[in-house]
PASEBA-1860 file (N, C-alpha, C; in nm, 3 decimals):
! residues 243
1> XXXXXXXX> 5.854/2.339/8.995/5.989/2.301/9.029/6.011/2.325/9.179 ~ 6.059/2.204/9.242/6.052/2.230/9.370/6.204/2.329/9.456 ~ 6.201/2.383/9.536/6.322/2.473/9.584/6.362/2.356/9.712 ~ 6.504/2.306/9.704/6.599/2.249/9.822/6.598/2.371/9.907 ~ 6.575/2.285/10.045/6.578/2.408/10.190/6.774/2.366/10.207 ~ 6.887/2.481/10.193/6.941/2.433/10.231/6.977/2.389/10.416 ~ 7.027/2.313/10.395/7.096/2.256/10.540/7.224/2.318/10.593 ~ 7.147/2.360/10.726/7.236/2.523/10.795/7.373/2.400/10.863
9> XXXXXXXX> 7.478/2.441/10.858/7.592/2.397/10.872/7.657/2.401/11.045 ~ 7.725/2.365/11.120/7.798/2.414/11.240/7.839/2.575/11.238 ~ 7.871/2.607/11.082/7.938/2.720/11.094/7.807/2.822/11.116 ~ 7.705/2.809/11.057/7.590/2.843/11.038/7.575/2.905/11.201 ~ 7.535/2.786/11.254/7.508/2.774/11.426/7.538/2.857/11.451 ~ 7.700/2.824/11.486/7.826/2.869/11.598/7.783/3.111/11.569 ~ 7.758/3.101/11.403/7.770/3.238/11.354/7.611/3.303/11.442 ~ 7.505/3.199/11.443/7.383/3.266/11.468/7.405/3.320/11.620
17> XXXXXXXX> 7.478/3.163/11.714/7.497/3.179/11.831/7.561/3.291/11.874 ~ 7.689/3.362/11.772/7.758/3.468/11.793/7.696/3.598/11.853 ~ 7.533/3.581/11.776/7.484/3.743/11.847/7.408/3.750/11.998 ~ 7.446/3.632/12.068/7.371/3.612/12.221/7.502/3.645/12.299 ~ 7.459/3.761/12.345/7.534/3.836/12.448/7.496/3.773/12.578 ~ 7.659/3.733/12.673/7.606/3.764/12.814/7.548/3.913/12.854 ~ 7.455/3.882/12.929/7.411/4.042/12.988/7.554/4.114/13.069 ~ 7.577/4.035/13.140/7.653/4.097/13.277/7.777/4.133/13.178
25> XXXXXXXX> 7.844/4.061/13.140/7.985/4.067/13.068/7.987/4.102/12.932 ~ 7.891/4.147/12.861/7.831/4.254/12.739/7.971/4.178/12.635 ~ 7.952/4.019/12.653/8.075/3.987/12.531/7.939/3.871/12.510 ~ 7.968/3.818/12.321/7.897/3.695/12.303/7.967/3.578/12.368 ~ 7.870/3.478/12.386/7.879/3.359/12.470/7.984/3.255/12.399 ~ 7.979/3.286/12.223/8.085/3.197/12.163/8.210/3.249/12.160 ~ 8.296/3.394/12.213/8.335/3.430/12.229/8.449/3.389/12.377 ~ 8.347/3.358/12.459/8.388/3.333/12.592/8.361/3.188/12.640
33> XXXXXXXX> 8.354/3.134/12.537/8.379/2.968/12.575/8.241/2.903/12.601 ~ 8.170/2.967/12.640/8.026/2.928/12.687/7.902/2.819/12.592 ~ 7.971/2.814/12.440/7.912/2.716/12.371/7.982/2.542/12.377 ~ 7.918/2.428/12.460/8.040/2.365/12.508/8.001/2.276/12.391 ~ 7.898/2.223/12.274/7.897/2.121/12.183/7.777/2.209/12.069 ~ 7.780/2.125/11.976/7.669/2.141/11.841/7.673/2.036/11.745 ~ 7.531/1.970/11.785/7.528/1.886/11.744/7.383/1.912/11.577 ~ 7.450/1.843/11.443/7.340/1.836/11.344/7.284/1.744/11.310
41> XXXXXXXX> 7.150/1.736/11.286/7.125/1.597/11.227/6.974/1.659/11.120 ~ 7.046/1.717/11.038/6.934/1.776/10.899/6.919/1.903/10.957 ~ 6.765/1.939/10.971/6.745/2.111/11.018/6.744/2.052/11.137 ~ 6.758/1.985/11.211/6.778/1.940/11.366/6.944/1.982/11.448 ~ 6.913/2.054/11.490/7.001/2.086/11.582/6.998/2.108/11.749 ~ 7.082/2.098/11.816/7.117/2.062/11.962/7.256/2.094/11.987 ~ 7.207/2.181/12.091/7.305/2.269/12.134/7.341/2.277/12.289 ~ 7.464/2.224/12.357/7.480/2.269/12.505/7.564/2.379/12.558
49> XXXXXXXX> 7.546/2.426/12.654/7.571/2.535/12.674/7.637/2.478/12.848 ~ 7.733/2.605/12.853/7.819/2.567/12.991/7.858/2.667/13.079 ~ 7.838/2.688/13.186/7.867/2.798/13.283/8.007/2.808/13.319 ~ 8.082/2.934/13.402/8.202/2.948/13.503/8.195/2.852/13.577 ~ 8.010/2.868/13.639/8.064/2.784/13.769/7.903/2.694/13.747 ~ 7.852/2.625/13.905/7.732/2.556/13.918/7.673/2.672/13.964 ~ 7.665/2.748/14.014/7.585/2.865/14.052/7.551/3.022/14.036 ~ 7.661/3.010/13.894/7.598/3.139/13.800/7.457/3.181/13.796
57> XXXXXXXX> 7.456/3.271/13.765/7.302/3.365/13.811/7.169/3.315/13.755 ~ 7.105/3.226/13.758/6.997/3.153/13.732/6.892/3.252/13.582 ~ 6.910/3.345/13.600/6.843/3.423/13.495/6.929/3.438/13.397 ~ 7.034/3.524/13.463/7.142/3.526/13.375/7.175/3.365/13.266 ~ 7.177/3.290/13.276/7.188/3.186/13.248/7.047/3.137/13.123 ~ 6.916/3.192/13.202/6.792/3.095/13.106/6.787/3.193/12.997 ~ 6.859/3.362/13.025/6.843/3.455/12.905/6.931/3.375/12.805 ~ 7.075/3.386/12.802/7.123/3.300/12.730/7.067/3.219/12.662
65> XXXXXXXX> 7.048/3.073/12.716/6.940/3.009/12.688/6.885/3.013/12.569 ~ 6.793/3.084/12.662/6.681/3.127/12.618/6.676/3.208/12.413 ~ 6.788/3.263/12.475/6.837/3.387/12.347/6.857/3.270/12.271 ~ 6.927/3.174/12.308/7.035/3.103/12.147/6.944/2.992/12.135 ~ 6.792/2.990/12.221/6.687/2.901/12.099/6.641/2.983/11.992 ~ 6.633/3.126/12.062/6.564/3.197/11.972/6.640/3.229/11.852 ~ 6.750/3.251/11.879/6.828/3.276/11.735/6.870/3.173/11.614 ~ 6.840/3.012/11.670/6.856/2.896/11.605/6.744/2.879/11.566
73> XXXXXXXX> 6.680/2.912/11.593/6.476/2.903/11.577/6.464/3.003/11.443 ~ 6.504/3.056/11.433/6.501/3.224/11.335/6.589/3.163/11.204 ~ 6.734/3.039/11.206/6.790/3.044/11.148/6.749/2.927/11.019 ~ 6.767/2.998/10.890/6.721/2.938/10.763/6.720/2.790/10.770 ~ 6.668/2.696/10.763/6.671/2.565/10.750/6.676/2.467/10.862 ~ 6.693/2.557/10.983/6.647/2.503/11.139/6.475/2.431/11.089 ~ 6.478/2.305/11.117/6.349/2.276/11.174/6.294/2.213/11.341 ~ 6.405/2.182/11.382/6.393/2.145/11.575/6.520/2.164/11.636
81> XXXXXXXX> 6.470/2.292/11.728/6.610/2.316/11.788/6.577/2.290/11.977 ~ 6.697/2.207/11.977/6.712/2.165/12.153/6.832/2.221/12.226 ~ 6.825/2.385/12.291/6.897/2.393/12.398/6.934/2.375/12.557 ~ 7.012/2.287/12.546/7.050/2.261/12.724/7.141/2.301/12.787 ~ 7.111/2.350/12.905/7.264/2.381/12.986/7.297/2.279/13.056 ~ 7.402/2.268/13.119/7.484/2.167/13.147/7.543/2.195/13.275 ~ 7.566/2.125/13.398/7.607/2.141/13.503/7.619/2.243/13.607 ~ 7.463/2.324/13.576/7.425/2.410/13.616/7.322/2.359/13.764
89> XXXXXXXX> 7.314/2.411/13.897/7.236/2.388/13.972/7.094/2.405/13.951 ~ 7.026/2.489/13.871/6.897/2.484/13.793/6.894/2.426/13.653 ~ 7.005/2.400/13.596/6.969/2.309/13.510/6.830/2.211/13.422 ~ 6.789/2.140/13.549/6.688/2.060/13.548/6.545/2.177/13.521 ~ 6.531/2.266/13.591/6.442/2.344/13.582/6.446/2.454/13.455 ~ 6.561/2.452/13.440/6.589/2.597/13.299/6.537/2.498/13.198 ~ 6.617/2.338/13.117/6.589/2.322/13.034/6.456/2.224/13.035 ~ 6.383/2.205/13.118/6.260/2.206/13.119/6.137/2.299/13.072
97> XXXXXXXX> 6.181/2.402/13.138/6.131/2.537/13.079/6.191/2.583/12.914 ~ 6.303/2.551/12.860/6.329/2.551/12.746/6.249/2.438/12.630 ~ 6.239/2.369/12.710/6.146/2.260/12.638/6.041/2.273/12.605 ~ 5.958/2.346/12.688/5.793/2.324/12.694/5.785/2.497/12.655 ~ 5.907/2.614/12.639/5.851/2.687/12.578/5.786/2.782/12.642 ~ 5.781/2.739/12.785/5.754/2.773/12.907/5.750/2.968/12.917 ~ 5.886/3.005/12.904/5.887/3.154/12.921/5.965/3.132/13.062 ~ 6.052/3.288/13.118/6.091/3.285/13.206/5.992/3.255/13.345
105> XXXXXXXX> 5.925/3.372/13.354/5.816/3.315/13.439/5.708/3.185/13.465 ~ 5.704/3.124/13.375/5.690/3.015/13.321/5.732/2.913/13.419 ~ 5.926/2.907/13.384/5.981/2.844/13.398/5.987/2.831/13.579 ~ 6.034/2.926/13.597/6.055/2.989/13.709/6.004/3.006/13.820 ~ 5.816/3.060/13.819/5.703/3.105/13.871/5.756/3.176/13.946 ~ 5.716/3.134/14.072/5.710/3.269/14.237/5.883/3.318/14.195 ~ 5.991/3.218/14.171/6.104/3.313/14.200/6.167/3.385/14.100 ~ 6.060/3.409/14.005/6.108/3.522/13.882/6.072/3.639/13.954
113> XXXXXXXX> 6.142/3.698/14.000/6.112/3.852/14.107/6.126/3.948/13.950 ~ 6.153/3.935/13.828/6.137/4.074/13.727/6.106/4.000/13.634 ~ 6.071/4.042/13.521/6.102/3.923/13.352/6.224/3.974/13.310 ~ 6.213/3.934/13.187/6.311/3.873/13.119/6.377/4.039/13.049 ~ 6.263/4.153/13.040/6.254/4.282/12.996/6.331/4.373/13.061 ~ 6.318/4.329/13.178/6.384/4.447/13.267/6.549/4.393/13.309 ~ 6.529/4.257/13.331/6.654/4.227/13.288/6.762/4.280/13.219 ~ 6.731/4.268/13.131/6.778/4.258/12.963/6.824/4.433/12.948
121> XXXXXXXX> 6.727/4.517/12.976/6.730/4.653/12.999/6.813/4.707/13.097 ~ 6.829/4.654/13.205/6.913/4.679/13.358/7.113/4.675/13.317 ~ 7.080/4.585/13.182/7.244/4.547/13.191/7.280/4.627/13.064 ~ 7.147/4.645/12.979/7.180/4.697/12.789/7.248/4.856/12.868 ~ 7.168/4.924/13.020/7.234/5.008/13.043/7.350/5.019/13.086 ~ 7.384/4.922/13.166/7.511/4.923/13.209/7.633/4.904/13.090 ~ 7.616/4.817/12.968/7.692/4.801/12.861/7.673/4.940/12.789 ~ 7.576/5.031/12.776/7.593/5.149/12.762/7.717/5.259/12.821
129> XXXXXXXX> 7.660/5.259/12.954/7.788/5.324/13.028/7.919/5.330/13.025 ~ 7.953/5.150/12.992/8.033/5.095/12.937/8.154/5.175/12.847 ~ 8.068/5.167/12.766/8.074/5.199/12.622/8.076/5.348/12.637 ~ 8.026/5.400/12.663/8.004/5.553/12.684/8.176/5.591/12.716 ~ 8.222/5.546/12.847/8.354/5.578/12.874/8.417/5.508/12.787 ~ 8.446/5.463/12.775/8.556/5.429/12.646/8.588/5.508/12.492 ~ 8.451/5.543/12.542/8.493/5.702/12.397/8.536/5.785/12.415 ~ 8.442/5.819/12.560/8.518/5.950/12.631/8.653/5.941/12.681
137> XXXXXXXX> 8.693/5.815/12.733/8.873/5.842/12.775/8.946/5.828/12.640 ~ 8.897/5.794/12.571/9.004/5.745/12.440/8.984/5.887/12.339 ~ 8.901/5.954/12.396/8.902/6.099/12.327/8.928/6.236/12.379 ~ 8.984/6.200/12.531/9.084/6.231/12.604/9.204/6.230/12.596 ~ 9.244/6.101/12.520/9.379/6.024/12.554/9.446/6.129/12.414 ~ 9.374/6.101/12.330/9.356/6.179/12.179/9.392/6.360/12.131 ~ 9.282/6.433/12.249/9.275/6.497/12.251/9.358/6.568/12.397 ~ 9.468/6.572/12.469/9.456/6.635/12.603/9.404/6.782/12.622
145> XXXXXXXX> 9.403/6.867/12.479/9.349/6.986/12.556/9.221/6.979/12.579 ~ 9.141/6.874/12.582/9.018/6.888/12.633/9.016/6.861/12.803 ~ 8.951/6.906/12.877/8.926/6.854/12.996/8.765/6.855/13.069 ~ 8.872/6.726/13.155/8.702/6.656/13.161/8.585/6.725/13.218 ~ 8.572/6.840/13.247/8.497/6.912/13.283/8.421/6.990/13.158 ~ 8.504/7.016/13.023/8.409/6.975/12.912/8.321/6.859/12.855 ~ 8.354/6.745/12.935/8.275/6.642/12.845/8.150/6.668/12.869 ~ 8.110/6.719/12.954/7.920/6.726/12.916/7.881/6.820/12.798
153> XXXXXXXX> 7.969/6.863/12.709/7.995/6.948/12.572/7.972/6.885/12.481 ~ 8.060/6.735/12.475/8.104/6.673/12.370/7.965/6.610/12.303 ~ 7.960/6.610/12.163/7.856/6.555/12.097/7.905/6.428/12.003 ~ 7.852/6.333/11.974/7.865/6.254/11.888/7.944/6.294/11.712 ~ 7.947/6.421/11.705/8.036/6.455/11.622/8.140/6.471/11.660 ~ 8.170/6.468/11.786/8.316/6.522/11.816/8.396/6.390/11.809 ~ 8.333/6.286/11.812/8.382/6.148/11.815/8.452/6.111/11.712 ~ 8.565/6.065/11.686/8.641/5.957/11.577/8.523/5.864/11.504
161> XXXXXXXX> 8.544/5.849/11.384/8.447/5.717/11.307/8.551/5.581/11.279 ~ 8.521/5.505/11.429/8.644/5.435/11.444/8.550/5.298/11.499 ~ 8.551/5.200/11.530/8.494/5.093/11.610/8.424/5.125/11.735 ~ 8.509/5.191/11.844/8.432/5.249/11.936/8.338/5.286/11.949 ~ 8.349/5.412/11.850/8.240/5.490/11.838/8.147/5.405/11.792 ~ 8.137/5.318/11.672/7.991/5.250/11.632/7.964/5.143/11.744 ~ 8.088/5.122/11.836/8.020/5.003/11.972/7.918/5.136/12.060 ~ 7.948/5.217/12.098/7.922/5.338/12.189/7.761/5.358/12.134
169> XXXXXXXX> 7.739/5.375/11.994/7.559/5.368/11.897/7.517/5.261/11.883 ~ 7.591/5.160/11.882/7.498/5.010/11.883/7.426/5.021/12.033 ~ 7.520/5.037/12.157/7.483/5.031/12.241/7.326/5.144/12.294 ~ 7.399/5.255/12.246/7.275/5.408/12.261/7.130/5.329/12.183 ~ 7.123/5.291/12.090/7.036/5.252/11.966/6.971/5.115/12.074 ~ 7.018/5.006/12.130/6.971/4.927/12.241/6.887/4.965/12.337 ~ 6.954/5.125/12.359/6.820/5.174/12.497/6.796/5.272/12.463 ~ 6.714/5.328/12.311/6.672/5.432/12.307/6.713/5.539/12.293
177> XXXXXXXX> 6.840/5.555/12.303/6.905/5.695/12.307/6.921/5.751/12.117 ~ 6.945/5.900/12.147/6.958/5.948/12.002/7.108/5.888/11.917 ~ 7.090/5.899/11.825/7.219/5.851/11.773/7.241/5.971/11.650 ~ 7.155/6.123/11.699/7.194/6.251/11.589/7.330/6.265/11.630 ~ 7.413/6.351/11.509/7.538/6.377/11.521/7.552/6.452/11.640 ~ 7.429/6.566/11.669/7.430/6.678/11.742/7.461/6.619/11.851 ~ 7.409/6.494/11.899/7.375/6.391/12.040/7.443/6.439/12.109 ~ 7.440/6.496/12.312/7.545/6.476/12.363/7.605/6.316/12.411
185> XXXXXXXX> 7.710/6.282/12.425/7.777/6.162/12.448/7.760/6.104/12.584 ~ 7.769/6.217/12.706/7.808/6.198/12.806/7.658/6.228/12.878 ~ 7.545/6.121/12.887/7.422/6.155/12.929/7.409/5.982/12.985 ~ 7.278/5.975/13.053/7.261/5.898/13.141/7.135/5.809/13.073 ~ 7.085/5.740/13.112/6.961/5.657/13.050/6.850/5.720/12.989 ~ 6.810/5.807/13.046/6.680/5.875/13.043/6.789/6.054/12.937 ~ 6.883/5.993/12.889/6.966/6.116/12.793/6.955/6.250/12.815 ~ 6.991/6.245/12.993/7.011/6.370/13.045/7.140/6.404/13.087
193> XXXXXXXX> 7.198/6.531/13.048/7.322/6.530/13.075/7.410/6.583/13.164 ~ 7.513/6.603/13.179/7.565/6.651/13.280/7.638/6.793/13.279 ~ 7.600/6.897/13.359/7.698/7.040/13.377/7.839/6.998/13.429 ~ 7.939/7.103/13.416/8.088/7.094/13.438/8.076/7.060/13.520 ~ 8.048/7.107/13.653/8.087/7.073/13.759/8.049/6.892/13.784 ~ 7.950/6.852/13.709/7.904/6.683/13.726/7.977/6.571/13.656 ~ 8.054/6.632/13.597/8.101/6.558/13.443/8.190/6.480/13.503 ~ 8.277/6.532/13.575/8.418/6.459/13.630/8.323/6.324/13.716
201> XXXXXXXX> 8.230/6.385/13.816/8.208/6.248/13.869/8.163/6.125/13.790 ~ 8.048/6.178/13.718/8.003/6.118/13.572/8.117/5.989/13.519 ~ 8.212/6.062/13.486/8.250/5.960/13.419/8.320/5.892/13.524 ~ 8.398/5.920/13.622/8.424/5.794/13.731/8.295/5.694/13.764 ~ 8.201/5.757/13.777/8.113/5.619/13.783/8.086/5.523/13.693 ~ 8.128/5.609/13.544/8.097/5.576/13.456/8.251/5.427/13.440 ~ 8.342/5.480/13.476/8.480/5.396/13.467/8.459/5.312/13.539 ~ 8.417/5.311/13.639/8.364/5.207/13.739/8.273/5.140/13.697
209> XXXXXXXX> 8.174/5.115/13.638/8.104/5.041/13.544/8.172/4.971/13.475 ~ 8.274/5.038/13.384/8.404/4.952/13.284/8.440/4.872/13.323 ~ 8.535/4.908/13.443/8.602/4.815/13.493/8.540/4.698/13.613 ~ 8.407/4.745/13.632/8.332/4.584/13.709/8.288/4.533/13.587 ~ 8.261/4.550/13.433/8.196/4.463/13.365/8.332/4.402/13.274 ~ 8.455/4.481/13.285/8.533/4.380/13.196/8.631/4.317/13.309 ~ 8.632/4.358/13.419/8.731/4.256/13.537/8.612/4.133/13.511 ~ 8.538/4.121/13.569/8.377/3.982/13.571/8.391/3.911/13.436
217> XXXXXXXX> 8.442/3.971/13.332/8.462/3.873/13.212/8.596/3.870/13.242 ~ 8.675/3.891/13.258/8.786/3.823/13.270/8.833/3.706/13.401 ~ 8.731/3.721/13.503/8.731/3.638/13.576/8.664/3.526/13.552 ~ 8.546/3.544/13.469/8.425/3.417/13.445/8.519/3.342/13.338 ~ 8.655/3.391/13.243/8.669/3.319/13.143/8.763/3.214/13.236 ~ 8.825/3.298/13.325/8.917/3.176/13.375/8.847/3.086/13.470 ~ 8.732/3.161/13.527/8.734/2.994/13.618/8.642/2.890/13.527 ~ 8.578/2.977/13.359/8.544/2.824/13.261/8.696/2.760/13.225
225> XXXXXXXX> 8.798/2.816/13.200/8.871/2.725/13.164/8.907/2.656/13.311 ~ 8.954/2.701/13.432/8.942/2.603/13.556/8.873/2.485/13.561 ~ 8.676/2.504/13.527/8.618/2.423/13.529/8.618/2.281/13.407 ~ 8.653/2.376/13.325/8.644/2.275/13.215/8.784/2.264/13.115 ~ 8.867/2.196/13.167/9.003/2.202/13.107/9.045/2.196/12.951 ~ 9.096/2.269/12.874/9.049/2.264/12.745/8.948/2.397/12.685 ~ 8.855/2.434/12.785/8.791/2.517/12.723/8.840/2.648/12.632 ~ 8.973/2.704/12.688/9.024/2.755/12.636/9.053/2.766/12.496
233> XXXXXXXX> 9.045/2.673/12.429/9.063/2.688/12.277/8.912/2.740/12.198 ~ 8.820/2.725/12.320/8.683/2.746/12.257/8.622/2.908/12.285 ~ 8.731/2.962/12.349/8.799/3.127/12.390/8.831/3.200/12.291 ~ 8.776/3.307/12.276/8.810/3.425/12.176/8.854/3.533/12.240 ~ 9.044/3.603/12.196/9.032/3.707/12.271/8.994/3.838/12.306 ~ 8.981/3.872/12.391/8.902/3.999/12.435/8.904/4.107/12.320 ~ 8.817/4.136/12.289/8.805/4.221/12.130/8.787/4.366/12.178 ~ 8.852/4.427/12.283/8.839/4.514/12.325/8.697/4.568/12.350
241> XXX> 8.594/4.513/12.367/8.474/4.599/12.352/8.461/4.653/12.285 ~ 8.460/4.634/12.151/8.440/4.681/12.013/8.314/4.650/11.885 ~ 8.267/4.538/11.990/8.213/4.416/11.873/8.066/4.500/11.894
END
């Protein structure tokens, strides 16, 4: 008796596409407008993709990419998947290299100055950091008799079991870090942490991270809707850094 492959749907797509994070702006791409069509025709699917601007960050851009062949490629009943970007100044060269399968370096050659690894790693930390402060001020905000000169104290138990907190371990769990209850919270890549006297600066750098990675998504969403009028309905709002 033979088994029907079923046939993966738009909703299918749009849901697989959901888990391709921009690096820089640590939000998914269907989230922020960035999926501009989806097209089906059986397990055949084709997909375009659309920038802020023509000169968004050329890597930044083929990861994407790159990511939402791979995740349409992975998805049940996909049998040919075609992603293109669209009115991008490398354009021509990204989905060329998407075509042939190429690889970043591949695609790219002499002006891939890192891969695709260190990339990917450079920003999972920064969405760490991210994330890191947002537990810590909101368990501040919570708590005032703590002060911030205790947070190099605070452990992953001291945390609320709230959204945050599981954005704050998705993120730790991305680059390696412990995710024991004992964990301290307030540690750096390599999960070293900080004495009183370091803590206060700690987390200002750490806020400063916050606020350059969620001002940059809030700027990239408006100049896609600038660029592309309408896009806005294809906008999800800001989910607090939770997801």
């Amino acid at each position: 008796m033979s088994t029907l492959t079923r046939v993966p749907t738009e909703a299918d797509v749009r849901g697989a596409l959901g888990v391709v994070i921009d690096p820089e702006l640590d939000e998914p791409i269907t989230d922020l407008g960035f999926v501009r069509s989806v097209a089906l025709d059986g397990g055949r699917v084709e997909v375009h993709l659309r920038m802020p601007t023509s000169f968004c960050s050329p890597n930044f851009a083929y990861l994407m990419a790159s990511d939402s062949k791979d995740a349409l490629t992975a998805l049940p009943g996909v049998t040919h998947v075609v992603v293109e970007l669209d009115d991008h100044h490398d354009s021509a060269i990204i989905n060329a290299g998407l075509a042939a399968d190429a690889g970043y370096r591949g695609t790219f050659k002499h002006e891939a100055e890192q891969d695709l690894d260190e990339l990917r790693t450079t920003f999972r930390r920064k969405a760490h950091t991210a994330a890191m402060e947002r537990a810590l001020t909101a368990l501040l905000r919570a708590r005032p008799a703590v002060q911030v000169t205790e947070l190099g104290t605070i452990r992953l138990w001291d945390l609320p079991d709230d959204a945050t907190t599981a954005a704050l371990l998705r993120r730790r769990a991305a680059i390696g870090l412990p995710d024991d209850a004992d964990a301290l919270v307030l540690v750096d890549h390599e999960n070293t942490g900080y004495a009183p006297d370091r803590a206060p600066m700690a987390l200002r750098r750490a806020r400063s991270t916050r606020i350059s990675v969620e001002g940059n998504a809030h700027f990239c969403r408006g100049l896609l809707r600038t660029r592309y009028p309408g896009s806005e309905k294809d906008q999800s709002p800001t989910k607090e850094h939770t997801s």
